[in-house]
N, C-alpha and C positions, 0 to 999 in steps of 0.2 A: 684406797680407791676414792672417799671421799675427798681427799687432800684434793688429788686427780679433779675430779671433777667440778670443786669450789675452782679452782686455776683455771680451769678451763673454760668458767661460765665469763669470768673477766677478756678472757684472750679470744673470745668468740664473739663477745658482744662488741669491743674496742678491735677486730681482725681488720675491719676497712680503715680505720685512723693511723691504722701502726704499720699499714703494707707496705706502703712507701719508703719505709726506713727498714723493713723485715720482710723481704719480699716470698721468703720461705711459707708464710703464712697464709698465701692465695691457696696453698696447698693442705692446709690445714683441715677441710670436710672430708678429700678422699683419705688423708691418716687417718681421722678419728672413725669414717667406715670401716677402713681395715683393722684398725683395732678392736673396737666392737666386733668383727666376722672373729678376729682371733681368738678374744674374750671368753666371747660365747660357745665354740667349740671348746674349747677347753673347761668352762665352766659343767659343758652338757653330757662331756665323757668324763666328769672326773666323778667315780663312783660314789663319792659322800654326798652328791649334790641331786635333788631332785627338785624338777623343774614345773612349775604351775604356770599355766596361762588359760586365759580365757577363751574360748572356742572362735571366738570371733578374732582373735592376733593367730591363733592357727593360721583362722581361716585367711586371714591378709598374706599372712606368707604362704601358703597355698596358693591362693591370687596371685600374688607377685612372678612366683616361678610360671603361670598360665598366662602372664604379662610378656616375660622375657620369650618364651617358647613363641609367642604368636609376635614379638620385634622380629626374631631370628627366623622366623617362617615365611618372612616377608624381604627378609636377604638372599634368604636359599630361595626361594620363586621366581625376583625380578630383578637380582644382583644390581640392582643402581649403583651401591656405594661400593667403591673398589678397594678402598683402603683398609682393610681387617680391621690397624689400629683403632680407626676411628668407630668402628662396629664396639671394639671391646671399651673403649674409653666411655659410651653412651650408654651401654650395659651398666656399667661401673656409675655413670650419673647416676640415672636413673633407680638404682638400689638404694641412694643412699637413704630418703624421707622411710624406706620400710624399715632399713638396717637401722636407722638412727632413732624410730621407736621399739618397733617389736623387740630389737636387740641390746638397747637399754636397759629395755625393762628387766631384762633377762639378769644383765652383770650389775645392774643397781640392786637385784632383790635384798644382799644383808645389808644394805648401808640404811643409816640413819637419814631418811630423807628429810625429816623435821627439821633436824637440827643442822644439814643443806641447807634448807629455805632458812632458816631462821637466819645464814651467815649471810648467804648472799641479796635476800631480801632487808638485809639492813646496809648492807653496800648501794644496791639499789635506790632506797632512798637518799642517800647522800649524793649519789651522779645524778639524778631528777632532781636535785634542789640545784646542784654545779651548773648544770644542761639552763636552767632557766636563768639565775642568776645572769648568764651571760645572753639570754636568749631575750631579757629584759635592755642588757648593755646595748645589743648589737638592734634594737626595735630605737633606742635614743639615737643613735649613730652606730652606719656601719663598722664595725670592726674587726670584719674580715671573714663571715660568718655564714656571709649571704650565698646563695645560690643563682638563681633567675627573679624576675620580675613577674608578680601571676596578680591579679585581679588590682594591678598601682603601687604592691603591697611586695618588699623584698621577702625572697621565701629563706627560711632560715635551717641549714646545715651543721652546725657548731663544727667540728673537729673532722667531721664525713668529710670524701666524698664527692654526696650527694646526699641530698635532701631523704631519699627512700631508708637508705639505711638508719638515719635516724627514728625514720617513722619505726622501722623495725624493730630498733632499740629499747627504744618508748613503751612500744608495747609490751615486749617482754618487761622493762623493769615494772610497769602496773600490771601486769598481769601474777607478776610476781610478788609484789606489793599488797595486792586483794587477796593470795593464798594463805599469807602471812595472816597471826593473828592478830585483827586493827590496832595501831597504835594510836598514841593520842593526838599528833597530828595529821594521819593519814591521808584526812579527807585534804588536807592544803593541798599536800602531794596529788593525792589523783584529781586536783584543779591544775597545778602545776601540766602534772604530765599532757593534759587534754590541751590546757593553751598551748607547749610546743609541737603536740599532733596539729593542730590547728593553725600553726607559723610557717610547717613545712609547706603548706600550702599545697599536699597533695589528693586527690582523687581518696586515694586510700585509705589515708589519714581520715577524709573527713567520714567516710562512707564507716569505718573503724567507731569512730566517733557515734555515730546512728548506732551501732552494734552496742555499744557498751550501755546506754539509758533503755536500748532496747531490751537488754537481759536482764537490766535491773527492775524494769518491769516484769517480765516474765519470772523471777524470784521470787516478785512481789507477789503475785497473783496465781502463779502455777504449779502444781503440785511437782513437777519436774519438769526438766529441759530436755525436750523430743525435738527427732529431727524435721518436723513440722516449722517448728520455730527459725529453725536455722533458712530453710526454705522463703519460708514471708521474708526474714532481713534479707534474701540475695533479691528478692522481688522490689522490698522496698529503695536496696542500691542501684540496683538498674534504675530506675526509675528516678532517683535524685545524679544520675551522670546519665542520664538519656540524650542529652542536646551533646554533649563529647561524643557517646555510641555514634549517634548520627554522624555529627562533625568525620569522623573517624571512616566511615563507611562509603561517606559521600566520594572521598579520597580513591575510593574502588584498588585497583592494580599500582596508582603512580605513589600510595607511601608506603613504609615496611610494616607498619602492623598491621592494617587489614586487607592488605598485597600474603600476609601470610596466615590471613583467618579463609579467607576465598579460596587460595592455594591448597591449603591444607583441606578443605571441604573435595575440591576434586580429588585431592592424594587418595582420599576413604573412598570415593565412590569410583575412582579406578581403579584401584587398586583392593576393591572389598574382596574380602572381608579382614586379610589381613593389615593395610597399608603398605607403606614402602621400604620399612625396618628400619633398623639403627641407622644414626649417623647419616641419613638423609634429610631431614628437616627440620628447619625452625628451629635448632639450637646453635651455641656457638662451635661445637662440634662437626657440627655443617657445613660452617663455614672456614672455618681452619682447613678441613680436608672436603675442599668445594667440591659441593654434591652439583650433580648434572641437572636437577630438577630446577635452578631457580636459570640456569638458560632456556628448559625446555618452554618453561613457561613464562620465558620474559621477563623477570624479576630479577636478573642481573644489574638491570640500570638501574633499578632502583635506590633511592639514596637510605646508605646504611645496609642494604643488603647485598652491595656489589662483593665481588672475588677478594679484592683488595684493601676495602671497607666497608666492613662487615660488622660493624658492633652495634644494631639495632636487630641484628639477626635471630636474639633469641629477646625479644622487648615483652615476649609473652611467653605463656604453657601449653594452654587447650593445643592449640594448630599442631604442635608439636608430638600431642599424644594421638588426637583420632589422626593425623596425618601420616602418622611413621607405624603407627598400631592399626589404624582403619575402626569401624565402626563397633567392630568386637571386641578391641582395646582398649576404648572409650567405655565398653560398658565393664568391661574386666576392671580398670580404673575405680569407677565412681565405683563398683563396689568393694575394691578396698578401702576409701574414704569411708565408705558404710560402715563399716566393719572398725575402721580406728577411732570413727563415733563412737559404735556399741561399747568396747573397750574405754572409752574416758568414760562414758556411763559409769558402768559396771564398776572400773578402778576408785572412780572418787563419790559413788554412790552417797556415802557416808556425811561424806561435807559440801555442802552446797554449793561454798562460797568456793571452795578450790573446783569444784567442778565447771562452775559457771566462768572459772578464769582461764582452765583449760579449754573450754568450746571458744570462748573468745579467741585463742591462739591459735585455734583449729580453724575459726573463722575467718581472721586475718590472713593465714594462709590463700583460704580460699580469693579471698579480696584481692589480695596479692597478685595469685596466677594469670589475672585478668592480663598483668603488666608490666609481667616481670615471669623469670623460669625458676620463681622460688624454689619446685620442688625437686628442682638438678642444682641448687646452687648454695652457699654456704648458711645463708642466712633459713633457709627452710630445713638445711639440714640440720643444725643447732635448735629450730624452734620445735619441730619434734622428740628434740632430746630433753627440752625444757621441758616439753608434756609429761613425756615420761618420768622425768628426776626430781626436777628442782621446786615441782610445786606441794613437795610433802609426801607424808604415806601414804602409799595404792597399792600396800601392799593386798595378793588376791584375797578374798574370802573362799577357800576351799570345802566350806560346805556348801556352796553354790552348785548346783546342776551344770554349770554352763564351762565349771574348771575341769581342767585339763591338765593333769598330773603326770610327770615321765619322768624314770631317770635309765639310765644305763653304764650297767657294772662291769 
């Protein structure tokens, strides 16, 4: 299983570079869901195996199934979407950010997660020295690298793409990088990494950026990382992309992303308290099996959101969950983030430094969903497996109060 999952840290992180020429691999987050669901049944009935988790990854998969019941209660009420496939295919997204931590954790318990990190945390730094190297070529002259044009300045993609995936990259390889124990160039590295966070020239990137001096103070000064902390950085991001929010808003009904933060706000309030269920909004499920909601409400014409062009359709998350969940779903949600918080708590209690680089990747996420459907899509599905595996031992403390112990013979 280790083999497994060193392979797979490379073919997950390089999936957007190689789709092109491996197009089998767009497919690659619903396998590794269904593998993980395999895994782990079989792991949970096989008699020699007893299972420990923390009350709080219960509690998420407890959540999640009060997640799906209250999508599905919102198909059986007001049947908008007519296509079953498409009900089952969004089910299916939508599991994977739970499946691909709680159920990680489950089929990683024997492996050697050190000596994981230790492999691919040294790979890591070689593609962050590769990544710049060229990231320096292509700032002399373009060399085929670039993306769009943002503040005068070409924004830089390497081998993506698109510009986000790289941010995504990045992050993992220094979040991976800081679990590891410091090497004696590190710090170059995690200069490196920040200036091509910083070239992609995006929102995320730079708001990611505020996040990481942010926590490096909070180390500094705090006796632990609470979710108080995590709160002020979303205050202080808002807050550094406020003039975009606006720009974004002023737009109202005529662009697709906050044509589908509006949209999605009436979805919840007509639809309270369940929403509209699966496979009706704001993902690209939506719009492969075109839901009747974006004619009801005029958002057909919209560009990027039409019938036949469609691929701004899922450009975010939120609208997506209170909209297709309603405003119960919304809170069922943030409290399984709650709960995947308590759990890296809890898991990397012991090490600071691994712990502070898993909230950062909890965090990014978050940053993420503003702008993207991280948490139905491949790149959110891998960074919660990274949580789980790659950043070293979590493994449980069982004389904790809060562990949960089961096996069945």
């Amino acid at each position: 299983m280790l083999f497994v999952l060193n392979v797979l840290f490379d073919i997950f992180i390089f999936q957007n570079c190689l789709i092109a020429y491996i197009p089998q691999l767009g497919h690659i987050d619903e396998l590794f869901t269904f593998m993980l669901i395999i895994l782990s049944v079989f792991y949970i009935f096989n008699g020699k195996n007893k299972i420990s988790m923390y009350s709080s990854e219960v509690k998420s998969i407890i959540l999640f199934f009060c997640l799906l019941l209250v999508g599905v209660a919102g198909n059986v009420m007001h049947k908008i979407q007519p296509e079953k496939i498409a009900i089952y295919k969004d089910i299916l997204a939508i599991s994977k950010f739970v499946v691909c931590y709680t159920f990680t954790l489950i089929v990683s318990n024997n492996i050697d997660k050190d000596l994981l990190l230790e492999k691919v945390a040294k790979r890591s730094r070689i593609y962050v020295n590769i990544i710049f190297t060229f990231l320096i070529l292509n700032i002399i002259h373009d060399i085929g690298m670039s993306s769009d044009i943002r503040y005068g300045i070409r924004s830089y993609k390497f081998l993506y793409q698109h510009p986000t995936y790289l941010v995504s990259a990045i992050v993992i390889f220094l979040c991976v990088i800081l679990s590891d124990n410091r090497k004696k160039f590190d710090n170059f590295i995690i200069f490196e990494s920040i200036a091509i966070l910083f070239f992609t020239l995006r929102n995320k990137a730079f708001v990611f950026i505020l996040g990481y001096f942010f926590m490096k103070l909070v180390m500094k000064y705090a006796k632990s990382i609470k979710i108080r902390y995590i709160l002020i950085l979303a205050v202080i991001g808002i807050f550094s992309t406020y003039n975009k929010i606006m720009e974004y808003a002023s737009y109202y009904l005529t662009a697709a992303r906050p044509a589908l933060f509006i949209v999605g706000y009436k979805l919840a309030c007509k639809y309270i308290p369940f929403g509209s269920g699966f496979g009706t909004f704001a993902s690209e499920i939506s719009g492969d099996y075109y839901s009747p909601i974006y004619y009801e409400y005029g958002i057909n014409v919209v560009s990027g959101l039409e019938e036949t062009a469609h691929s701004y359709i899922g450009d975010t998350f939120w609208p997506y969950v209170y909209g297709q969940f309603g405003f119960l779903g919304l809170i069922i949600f943030l409290w399984i983030i709650l709960n995947i918080f308590k759990s890296i708590q809890k898991r990397y209690q012991y090490n600071r430094e691994i712990q502070s680089a898993a909230f950062l990747l909890l965090l990014y996420i978050l940053i993420a969903s503003t702008a993207e459907a991280i948490f139905t899509d491949v790149t959110g599905c891998f960074t919660f497996a990274v949580i789980a595996t790659y950043l070293g031992n979590n493994i449980i403390d069982s004389d904790s109060q809060e562990c949960v112990t089961a096996s069945i013979e």
